[in-house]
N, C-alpha and C positions, 0 to 999 in steps of 0.2 A: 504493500500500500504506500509507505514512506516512498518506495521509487518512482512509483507512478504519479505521485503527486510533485515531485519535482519535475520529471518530466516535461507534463503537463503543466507548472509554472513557464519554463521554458518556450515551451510551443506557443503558450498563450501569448507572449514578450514577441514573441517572432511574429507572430501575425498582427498584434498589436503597432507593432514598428511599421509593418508594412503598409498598414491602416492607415498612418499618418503621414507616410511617404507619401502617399496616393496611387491611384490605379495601374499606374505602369509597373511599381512595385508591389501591387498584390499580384498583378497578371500573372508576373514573374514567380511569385511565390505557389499559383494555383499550378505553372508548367511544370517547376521542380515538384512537385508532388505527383502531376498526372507522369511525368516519365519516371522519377522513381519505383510508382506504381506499376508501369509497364515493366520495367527492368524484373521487379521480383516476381510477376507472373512466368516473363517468359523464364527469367530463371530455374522458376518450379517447374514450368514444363519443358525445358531441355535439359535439367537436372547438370546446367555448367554455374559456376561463377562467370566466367568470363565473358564480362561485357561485348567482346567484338563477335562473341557465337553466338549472340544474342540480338542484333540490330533490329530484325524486321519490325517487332511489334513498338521497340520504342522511336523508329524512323517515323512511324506508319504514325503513332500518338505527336509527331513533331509534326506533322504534316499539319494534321488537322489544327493542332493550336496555333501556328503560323498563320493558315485560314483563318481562321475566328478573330485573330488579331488584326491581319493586317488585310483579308478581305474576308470579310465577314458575308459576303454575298453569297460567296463560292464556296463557304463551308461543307455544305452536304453534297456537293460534287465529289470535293475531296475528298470529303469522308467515304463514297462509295465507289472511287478510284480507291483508294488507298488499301480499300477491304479485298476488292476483286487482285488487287498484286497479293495483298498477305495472304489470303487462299491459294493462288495460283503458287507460291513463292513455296508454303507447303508442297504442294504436288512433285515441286521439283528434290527435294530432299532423298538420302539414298532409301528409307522406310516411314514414308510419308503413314499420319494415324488420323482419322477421322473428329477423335474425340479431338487432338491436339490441335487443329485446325479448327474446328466451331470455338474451341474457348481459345485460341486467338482470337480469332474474329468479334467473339465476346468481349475480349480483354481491348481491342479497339474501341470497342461501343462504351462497355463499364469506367475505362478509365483515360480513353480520351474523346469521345466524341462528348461523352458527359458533363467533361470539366472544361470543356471545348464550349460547351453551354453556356457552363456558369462564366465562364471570360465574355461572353458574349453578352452575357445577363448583365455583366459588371459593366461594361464599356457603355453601355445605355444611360442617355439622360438621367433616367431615373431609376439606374442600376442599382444602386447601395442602397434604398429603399426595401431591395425586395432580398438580394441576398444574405447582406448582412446580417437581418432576421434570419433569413432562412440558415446562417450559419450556426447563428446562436440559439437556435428553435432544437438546433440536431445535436450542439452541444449538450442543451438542458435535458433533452431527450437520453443521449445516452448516459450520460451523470445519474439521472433519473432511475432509468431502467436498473442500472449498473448497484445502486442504493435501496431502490426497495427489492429486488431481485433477494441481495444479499440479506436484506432484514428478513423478507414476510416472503421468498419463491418458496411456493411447494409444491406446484402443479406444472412440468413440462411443457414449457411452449410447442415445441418442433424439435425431432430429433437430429435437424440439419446444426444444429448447435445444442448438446444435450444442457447445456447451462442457462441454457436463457429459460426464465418460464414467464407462464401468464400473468404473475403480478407484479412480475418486473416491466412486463410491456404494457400495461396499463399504466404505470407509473411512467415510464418513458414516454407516454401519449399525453399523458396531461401537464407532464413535465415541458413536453413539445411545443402541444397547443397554448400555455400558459405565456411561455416568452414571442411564440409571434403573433398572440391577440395584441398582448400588450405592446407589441412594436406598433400598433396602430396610435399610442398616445405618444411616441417618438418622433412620427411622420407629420409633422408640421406642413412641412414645405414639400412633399411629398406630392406630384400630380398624378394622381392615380383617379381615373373614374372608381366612383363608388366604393371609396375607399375602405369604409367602415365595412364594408361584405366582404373585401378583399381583404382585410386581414384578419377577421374574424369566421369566416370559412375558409379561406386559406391555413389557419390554425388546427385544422381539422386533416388536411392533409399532412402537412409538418409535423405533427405529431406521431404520424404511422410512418413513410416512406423512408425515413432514416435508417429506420429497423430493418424494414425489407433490402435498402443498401446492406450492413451488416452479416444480413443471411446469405443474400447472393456471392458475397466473399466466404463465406465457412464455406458454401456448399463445395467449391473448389478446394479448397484444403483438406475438406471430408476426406473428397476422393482420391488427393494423393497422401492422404496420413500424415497431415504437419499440423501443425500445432497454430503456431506464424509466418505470415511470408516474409520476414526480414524482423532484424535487430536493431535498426536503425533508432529505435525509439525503445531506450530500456525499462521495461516494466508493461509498453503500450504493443511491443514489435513492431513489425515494417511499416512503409507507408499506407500500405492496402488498410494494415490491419488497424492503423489509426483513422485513415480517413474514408471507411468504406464507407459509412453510411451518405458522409458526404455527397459523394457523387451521384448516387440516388435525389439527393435533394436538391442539387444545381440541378441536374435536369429537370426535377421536378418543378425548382420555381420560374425557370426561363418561361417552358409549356404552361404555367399557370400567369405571368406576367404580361404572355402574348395574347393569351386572352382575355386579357383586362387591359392590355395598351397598345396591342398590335405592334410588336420591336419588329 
């Protein structure tokens, strides 16, 4: 517990800096996480350390972030170029595997087309409005879950993560919802059509989708018998394993932003 909590002082100071810098250094801050994240998947699944036998999946995540930055137009071209090479790029390998090829191509979507989002959420007039919430909505969520899990779990959520149970995700939901209703009395300046529905149903999503980020990383890790995808973070593991839920929720509030502002 002691480790984790320094950790997480640390991470929080990192993001917080970056906050203040402003948006070209959080950008930077969201890439380093989505290509770290690339790296320890594909690491998982070609079972090397070595970064240079490893390119395709975090070339193919530099692609799209580059898109999203610096043409934001062309995003999901590249994004669906990018996929069709890391498929075809499998085929050519000397024992090309099916599974290992869908979860690249997942590992494209999960961890860069997603955070590929939230860059894009972010670079928006009225980008910090909705993510920033949406970060801290998934922070309070997992803290939540993580808290009453440990006081009062006694009933097994899902065996894709045997730890997690039902009264820790109820806790992490309202934990959720709690910090992005109340980003609605932070949003002042904030132009959002209809804004009080928009953070107060919006709350409602933010409270669940974190979690399902979270799952969709164990499931992977089920299936190859690890534990965490990196050490990077002592006490928290890899990048996956600290910011999965994340990614789930930058996609989540782009797709929720677009339909309350049209980006």
């Amino acid at each position: 517990m002691k480790q984790r909590i320094i950790t997480a002082s640390w991470i929080i100071a990192i993001i917080v800096g970056a906050y203040f810098l402003g948006k070209t250094a959080l950008t930077v801050l969201l890439a380093v996480i989505s290509l770290g994240a690339a790296y320890e998947l594909s690491r998982l699944l070609t079972e090397s350390n070595n970064p240079v036998k490893n390119p395709a999946l975090i070339l193919a995540n530099l692609a799209v972030l580059t898109a999203a930055y610096f043409a934001p137009r062309y995003l999901f071209d590249v994004y669906a170029a990018a996929t069709l090479i890391l498929f075809s790029a499998e085929m050519m390998v000397k024992e090309p595997h099916a599974d290992r090829c869908a979860i690249m191509v997942w590992g494209l979507t999960y961890t860069g087309l997603f955070m590929a989002l939230g860059i894009r959420l972010l670079l928006h007039e009225q980008g910090y409005y909705v993510i920033i919430p949406a970060a801290l909505s998934c922070a309070s969520c997992d803290n939540a879950a993580y808290l009453v899990g440990c006081a009062f779990g006694k009933h097994k959520l899902t065996p894709i993560s045997p730890h997690k149970t039902v009264e820790g995700a109820i806790g992490g939901f309202f934990g959720g919802y709690i910090v992005f209703a109340a980003s609605y009395f932070f949003a002042g300046q904030a132009d959002i059509p209809n804004k009080m529905l928009f953070y107060f149903a919006g709350a409602v999503i933010f409270g669940i989708i974190g979690q399902f980020g979270d799952l969709a990383a164990s499931i992977v890790k089920r299936k190859y018998g690890v534990k965490d995808y990196g050490t990077v973070f002592p006490g928290h593991g890899g990048f996956l394993d600290r910011f999965d839920s994340y990614l789930f929720a930058f996609a989540a509030a782009y797709v929720y932003a677009d339909i309350f502002m049209g980006l």
